[in-house]
C-alpha positions as CSV (number, residue, x, y, z in Angstrom):
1,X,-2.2,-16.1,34.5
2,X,-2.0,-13.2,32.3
3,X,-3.5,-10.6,34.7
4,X,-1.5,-12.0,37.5
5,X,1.7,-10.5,35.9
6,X,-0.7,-7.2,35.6
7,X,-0.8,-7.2,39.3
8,X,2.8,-8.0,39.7
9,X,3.8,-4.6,37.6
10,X,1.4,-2.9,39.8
11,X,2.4,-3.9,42.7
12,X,6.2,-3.3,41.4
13,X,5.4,0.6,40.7
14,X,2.4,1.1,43.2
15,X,4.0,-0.6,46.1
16,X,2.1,-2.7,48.5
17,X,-1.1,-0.5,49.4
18,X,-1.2,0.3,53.5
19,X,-4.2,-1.0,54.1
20,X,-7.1,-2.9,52.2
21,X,-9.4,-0.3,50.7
22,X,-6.3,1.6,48.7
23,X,-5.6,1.2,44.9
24,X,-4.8,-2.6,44.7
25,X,-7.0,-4.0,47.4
26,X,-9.0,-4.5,44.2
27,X,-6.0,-6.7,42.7
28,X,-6.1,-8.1,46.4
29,X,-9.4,-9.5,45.2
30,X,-8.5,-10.6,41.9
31,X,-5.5,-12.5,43.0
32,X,-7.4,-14.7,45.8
33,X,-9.0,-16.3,43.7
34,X,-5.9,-18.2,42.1
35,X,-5.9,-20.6,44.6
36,X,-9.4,-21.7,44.2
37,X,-9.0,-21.9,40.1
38,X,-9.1,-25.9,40.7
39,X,-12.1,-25.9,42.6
40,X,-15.3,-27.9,41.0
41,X,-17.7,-24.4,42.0
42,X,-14.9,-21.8,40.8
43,X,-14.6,-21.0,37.1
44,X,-12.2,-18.3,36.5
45,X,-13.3,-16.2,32.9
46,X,-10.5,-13.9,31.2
47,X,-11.0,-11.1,29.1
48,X,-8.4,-11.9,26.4
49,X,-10.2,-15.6,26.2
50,X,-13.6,-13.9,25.7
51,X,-12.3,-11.7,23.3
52,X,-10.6,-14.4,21.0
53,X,-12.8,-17.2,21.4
54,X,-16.6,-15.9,22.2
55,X,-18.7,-18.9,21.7
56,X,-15.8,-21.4,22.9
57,X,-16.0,-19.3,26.4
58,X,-19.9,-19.3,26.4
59,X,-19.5,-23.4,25.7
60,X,-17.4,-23.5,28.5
61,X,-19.2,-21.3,30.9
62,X,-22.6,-23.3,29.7
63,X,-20.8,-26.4,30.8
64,X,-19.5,-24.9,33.6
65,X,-23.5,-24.4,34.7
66,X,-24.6,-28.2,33.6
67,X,-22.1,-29.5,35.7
68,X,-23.6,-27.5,38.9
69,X,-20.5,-25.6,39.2
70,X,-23.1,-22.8,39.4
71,X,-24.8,-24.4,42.1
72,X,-26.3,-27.4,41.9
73,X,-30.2,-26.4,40.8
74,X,-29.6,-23.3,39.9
75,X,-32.6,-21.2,39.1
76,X,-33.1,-20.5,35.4
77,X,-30.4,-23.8,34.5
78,X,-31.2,-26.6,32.7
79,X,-30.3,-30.0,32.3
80,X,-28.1,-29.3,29.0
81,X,-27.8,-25.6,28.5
82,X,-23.8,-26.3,26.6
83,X,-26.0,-28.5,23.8
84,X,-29.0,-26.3,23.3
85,X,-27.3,-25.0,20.3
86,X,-30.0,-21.5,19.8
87,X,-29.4,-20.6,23.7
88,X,-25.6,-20.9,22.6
89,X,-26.2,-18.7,19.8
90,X,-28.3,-15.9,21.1
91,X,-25.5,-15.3,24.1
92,X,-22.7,-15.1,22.1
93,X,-25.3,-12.4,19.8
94,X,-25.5,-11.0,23.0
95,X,-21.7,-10.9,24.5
96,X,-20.7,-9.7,21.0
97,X,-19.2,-6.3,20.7
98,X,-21.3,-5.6,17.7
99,X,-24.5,-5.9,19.8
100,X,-23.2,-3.8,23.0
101,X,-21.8,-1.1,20.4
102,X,-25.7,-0.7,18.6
103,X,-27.1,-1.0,22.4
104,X,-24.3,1.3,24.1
105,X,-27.5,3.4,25.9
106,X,-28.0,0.1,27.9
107,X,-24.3,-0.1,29.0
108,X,-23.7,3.4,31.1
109,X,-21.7,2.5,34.0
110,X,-21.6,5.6,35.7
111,X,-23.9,4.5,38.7
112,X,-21.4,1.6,39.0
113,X,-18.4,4.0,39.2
114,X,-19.9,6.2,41.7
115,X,-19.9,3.2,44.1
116,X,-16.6,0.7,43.0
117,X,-14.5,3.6,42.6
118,X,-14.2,5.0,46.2
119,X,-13.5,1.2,47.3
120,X,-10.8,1.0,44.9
121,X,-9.0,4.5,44.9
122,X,-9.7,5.8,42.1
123,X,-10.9,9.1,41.3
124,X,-14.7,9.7,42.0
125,X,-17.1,10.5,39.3
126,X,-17.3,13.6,38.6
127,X,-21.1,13.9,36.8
128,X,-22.9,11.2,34.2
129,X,-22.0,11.9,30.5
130,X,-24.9,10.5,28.2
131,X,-22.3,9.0,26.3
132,X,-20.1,7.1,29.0
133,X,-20.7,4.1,28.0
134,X,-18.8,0.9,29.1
135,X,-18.8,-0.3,25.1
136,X,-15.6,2.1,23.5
137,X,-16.6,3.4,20.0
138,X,-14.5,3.0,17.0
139,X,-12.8,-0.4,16.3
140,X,-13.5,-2.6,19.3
141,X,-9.9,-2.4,20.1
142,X,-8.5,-1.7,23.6
């Protein structure tokens, strides 16, 4: 619910965008998911949740796939991914901010940027920095 009042502020300063590929068509996206959050194929994942509670998020997402909320069969799942308690542990080693800061090469998200921000109205990319990286240096904080 948190990012839903994001949107409203937006929307409160932005205005209402005039047609769907201006700034908050993005939001647009975001939003229309809400009323699918109930749905037994939907799980909606917040940022503040993953930051606060790592491995409670990768239980839930893990149970999320056993369930077949991912699909049921889905390639690469098995049959109890939330107990297998080393899978658990090497994600959340993965997800952590600790790894992505000592990996930041592998994170550049420049190429991304040169494609999501037209769509969303933002300003293009100007040129790759080697050092745009989507990991922030310094204390992890936002």
């Amino acid at each position: 619910m948190r990012w839903l009042v994001c949107v409203g502020v937006l929307r409160a300063v932005a205005g209402r965008p005039q047609n769907d590929m201006q700034n908050a068509s993005y939001w647009d996206h975001l939003t229309s998911w809400w009323p699918h959050r109930d749905d037994p194929n939907v799980l909606l994942v917040f940022f503040e949740d993953l930051k606060t509670d790592l491995e409670g998020c990768v239980r839930r997402i893990a149970a999320f796939m056993d369930q077949g909320g991912a699909g049921a069969g889905a390639a690469g799942t098995s049959a109890a991914l939330a107990t297998d308690e080393e899978a658990i542990a090497e994600v959340v080693r993965l997800s952590s901010f600790e790894y992505m800061s000592e990996h930041a090469h592998q994170f550049d998200e420049h190429l991304l940027k040169r494609v999501r921000n037209p769509h969303m109205g933002l300003p293009p990319v100007r040129h790759a920095h080697p050092t745009a990286v989507l990991v922030l240096r310094g204390s992890g904080r936002l």
